[in-house]
C-alpha positions as CSV (number, residue, x, y, z in Angstrom):
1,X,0.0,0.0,0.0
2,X,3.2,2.6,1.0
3,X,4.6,1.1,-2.4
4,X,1.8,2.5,-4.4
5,X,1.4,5.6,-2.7
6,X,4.9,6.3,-3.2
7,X,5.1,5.4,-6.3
8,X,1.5,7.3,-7.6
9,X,3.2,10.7,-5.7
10,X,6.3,10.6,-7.3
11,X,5.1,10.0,-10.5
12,X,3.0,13.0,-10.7
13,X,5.9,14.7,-9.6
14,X,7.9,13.8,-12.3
15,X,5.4,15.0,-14.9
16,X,4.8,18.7,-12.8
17,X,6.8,19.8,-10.6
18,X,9.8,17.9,-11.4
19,X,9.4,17.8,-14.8
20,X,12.3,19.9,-15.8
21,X,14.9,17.7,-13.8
22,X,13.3,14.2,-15.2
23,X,15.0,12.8,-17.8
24,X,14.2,9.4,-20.3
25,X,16.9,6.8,-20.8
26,X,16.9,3.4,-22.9
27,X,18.7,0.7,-22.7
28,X,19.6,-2.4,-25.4
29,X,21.8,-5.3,-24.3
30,X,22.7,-8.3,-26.0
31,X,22.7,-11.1,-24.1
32,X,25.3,-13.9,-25.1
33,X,25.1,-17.7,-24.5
34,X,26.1,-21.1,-26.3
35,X,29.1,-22.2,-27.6
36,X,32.1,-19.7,-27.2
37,X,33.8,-19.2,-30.5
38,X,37.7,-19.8,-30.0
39,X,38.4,-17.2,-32.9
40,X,37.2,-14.1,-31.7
41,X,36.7,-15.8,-27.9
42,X,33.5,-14.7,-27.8
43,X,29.8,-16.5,-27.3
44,X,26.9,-15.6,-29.7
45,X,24.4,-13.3,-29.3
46,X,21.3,-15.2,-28.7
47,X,18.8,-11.9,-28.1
48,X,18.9,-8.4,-27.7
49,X,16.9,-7.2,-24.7
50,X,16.0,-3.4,-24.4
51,X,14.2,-1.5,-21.8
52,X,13.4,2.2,-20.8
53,X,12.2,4.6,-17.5
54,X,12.2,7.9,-16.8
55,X,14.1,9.6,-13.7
56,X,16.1,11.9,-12.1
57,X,19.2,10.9,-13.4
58,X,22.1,13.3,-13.0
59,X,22.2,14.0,-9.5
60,X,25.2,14.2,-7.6
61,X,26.9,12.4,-4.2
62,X,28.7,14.7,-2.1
63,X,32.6,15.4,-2.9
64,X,33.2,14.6,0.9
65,X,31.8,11.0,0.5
66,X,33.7,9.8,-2.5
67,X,35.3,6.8,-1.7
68,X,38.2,6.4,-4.9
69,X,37.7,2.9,-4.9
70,X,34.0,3.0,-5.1
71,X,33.1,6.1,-6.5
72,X,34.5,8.9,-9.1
73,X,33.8,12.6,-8.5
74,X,32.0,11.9,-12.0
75,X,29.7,10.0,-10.9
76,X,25.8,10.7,-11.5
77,X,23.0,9.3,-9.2
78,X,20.2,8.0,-10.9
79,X,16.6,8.0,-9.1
80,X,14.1,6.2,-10.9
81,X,10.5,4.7,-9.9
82,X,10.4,0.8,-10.0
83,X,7.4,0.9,-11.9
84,X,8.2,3.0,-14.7
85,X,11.1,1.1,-15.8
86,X,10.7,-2.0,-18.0
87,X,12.7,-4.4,-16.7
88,X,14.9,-4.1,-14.1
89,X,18.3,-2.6,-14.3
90,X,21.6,-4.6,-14.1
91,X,25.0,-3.4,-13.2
92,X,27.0,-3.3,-16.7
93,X,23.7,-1.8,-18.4
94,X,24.3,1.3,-20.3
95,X,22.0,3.8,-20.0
96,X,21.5,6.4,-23.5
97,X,19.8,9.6,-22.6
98,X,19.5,13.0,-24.3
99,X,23.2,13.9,-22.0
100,X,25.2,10.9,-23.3
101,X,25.6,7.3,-22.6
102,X,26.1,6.3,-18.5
103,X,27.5,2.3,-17.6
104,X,25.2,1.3,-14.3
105,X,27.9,1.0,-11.6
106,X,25.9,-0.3,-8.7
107,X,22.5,-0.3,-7.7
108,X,20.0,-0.1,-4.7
109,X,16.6,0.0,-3.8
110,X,14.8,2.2,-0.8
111,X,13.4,0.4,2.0
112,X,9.7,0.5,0.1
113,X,10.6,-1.1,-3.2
114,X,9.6,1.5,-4.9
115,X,12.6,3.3,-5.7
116,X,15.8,2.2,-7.3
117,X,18.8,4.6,-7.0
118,X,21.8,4.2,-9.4
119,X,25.2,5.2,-9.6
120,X,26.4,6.2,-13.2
121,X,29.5,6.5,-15.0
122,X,30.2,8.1,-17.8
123,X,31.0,5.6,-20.8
């Protein structure tokens, strides 16, 4: 019930008040399996899966709590509703908005489940 609530809140957020910090992203992976071909060392590409959301995607984490093995100070934080995005994100997903192409580094969810927060890099 929070879940929903959240979720119904934040979404009209995004398309009024918030709407000029909400940004779209899509995403299209290829997803490899079978036999690996010892020529180019790699495994076929079985499918290609794609998904989009909408979010705020370029905040920032604060300089002071950078950690340089787990962060850069170009890292963007990613906040996007569960429910808008297709499929759920993995890390090693790259993310093409209208401000470039971000790699998802990591990936975590609120205490709700309504809410995934993702750190981006820069590809």
């Amino acid at each position: 019930m929070i879940k929903n609530k959240i979720q119904s809140k934040v979404a009209a957020a995004f398309s009024n008040k918030l709407a000029d910090a909400v940004d779209s992203f899509t995403c299209s992976k290829e997803i490899r399996s079978g036999e690996l071909d010892f020529e180019t060392q790699t495994y076929p590409v079985t499918t290609v899966e794609a998904y989009s959301g909408r979010g705020v995607l370029f905040g920032s984490y604060l300089k002071d709590m950078v950690k340089p093995t787990d962060y850069q100070v170009t890292d963007s934080k990613a906040t996007v509703l569960q429910n808008e995005v297709t499929q759920v994100p993995q890390i090693g997903d790259v993310w093409d908005s209208i401000k470039g192409s971000f790699r998802v580094v990591n990936i975590g969810a609120d205490p709700t489940g309504s809410i995934w927060v993702c750190q981006l890099r820069k590809v």
